[in-house]
C-alpha positions in Angstrom: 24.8 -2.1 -11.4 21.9 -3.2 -10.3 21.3 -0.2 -7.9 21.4 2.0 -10.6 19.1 0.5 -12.7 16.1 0.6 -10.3 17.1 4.0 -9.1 17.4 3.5 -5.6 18.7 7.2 -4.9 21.6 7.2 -2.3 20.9 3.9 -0.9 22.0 2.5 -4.4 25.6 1.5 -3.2 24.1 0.1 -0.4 21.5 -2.4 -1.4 23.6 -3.2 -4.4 26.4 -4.3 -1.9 23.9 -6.2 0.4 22.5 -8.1 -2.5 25.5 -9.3 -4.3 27.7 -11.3 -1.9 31.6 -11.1 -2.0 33.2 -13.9 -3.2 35.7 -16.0 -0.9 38.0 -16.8 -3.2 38.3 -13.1 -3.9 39.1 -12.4 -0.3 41.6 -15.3 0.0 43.8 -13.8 -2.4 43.8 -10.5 -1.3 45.1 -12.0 2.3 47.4 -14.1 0.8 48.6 -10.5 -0.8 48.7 -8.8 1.8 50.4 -11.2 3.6 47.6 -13.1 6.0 48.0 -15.7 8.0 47.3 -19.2 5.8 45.0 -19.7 9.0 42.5 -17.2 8.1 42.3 -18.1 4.5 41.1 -21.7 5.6 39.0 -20.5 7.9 37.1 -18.1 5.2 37.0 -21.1 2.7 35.5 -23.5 5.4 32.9 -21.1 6.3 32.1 -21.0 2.5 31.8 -24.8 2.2 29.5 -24.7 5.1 27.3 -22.0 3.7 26.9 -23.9 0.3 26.4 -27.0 1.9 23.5 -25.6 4.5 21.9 -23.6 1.5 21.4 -27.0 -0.3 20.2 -29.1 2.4 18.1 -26.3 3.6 16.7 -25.8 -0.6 15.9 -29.2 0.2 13.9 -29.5 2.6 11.7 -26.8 1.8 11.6 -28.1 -2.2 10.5 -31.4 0.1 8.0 -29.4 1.8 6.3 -27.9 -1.0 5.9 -31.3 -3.1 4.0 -32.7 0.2 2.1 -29.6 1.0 0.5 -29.9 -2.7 -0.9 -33.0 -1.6 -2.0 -31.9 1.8 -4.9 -29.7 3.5 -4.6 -26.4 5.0 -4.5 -27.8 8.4 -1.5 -30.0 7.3 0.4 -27.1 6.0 -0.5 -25.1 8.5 0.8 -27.4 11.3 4.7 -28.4 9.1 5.1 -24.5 8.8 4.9 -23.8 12.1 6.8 -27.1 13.4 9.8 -26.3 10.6 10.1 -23.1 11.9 9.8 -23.9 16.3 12.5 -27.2 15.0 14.6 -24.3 13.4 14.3 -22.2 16.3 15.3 -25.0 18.5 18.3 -26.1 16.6 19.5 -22.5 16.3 19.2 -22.2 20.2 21.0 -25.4 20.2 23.7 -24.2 18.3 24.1 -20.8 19.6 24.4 -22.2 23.2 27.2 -25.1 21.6 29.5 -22.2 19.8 29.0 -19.7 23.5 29.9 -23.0 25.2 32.9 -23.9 23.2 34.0 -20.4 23.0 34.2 -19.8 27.2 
C-alpha cells in the first residue's frame, strides 16, 4: 500500500515487501498446512522471540544512551558512539565465530 502511495515506480513491490515484515505466526500456519515438520515451526517462533527480545534490549540501550548523552559533552558522546559500536562489532565477531563453531 504503502509503495503505491509514494509512487515508487517498479520498485514499489519491492520496498513495500522489504519494509513490512512477514509475520511468524502467519508462516507457522501455512507449514502446519502444508504439512511441515512441528520442528520448523518452533524454530521460526523461537527466532521470533529472539528478535523481539534483542530489539528491546537493544531500544534500551540506546534510549539509555541518549538520556546520558543529553547530559554530556561532545567529547563524551563522541567516545560511547564509537565504543557502542567497536563492543557491537566485537560481540557480533564473537557470535559469528560461536554459531560457525557449533555448526562444524
Amino acid at each position: 500500500m504503502a509503495a503505491y502511495r509514494y509512487d515508487l515506480g517498479r520498485f514499489g513491490n519491492s520496498v513495500a515487501l522489504w519494509l513490512g515484515g512477514i509475520h511468524p505466526g502467519e508462516v507457522t500456519s501455512v507449514l502446519r498446512a502444508g504439512g511441515a515438520p512441528e520442528l520448523l515451526g518452533a524454530l521460526l517462533e523461537g527466532e521470533s522471540l529472539f528478535n523481539d527480545a534483542s530489539g528491546i534490549v537493544l531500544f534500551d540501550i540506546f534510549l539509555r544512551k541518549v538520556l546520558q548523552a543529553r547530559r554530556a559533552g561532545a567529547f563524551d558522546r563522541f567516545w560511547d558512539v564509537l565504543s557502542f559500536c567497536v563492543n557491537g562489532l566485537i560481540f557480533f565477531l564473537l557470535g559469528a565465530s560461536s554459531v560457525n563453531y557449533l555448526i562444524r
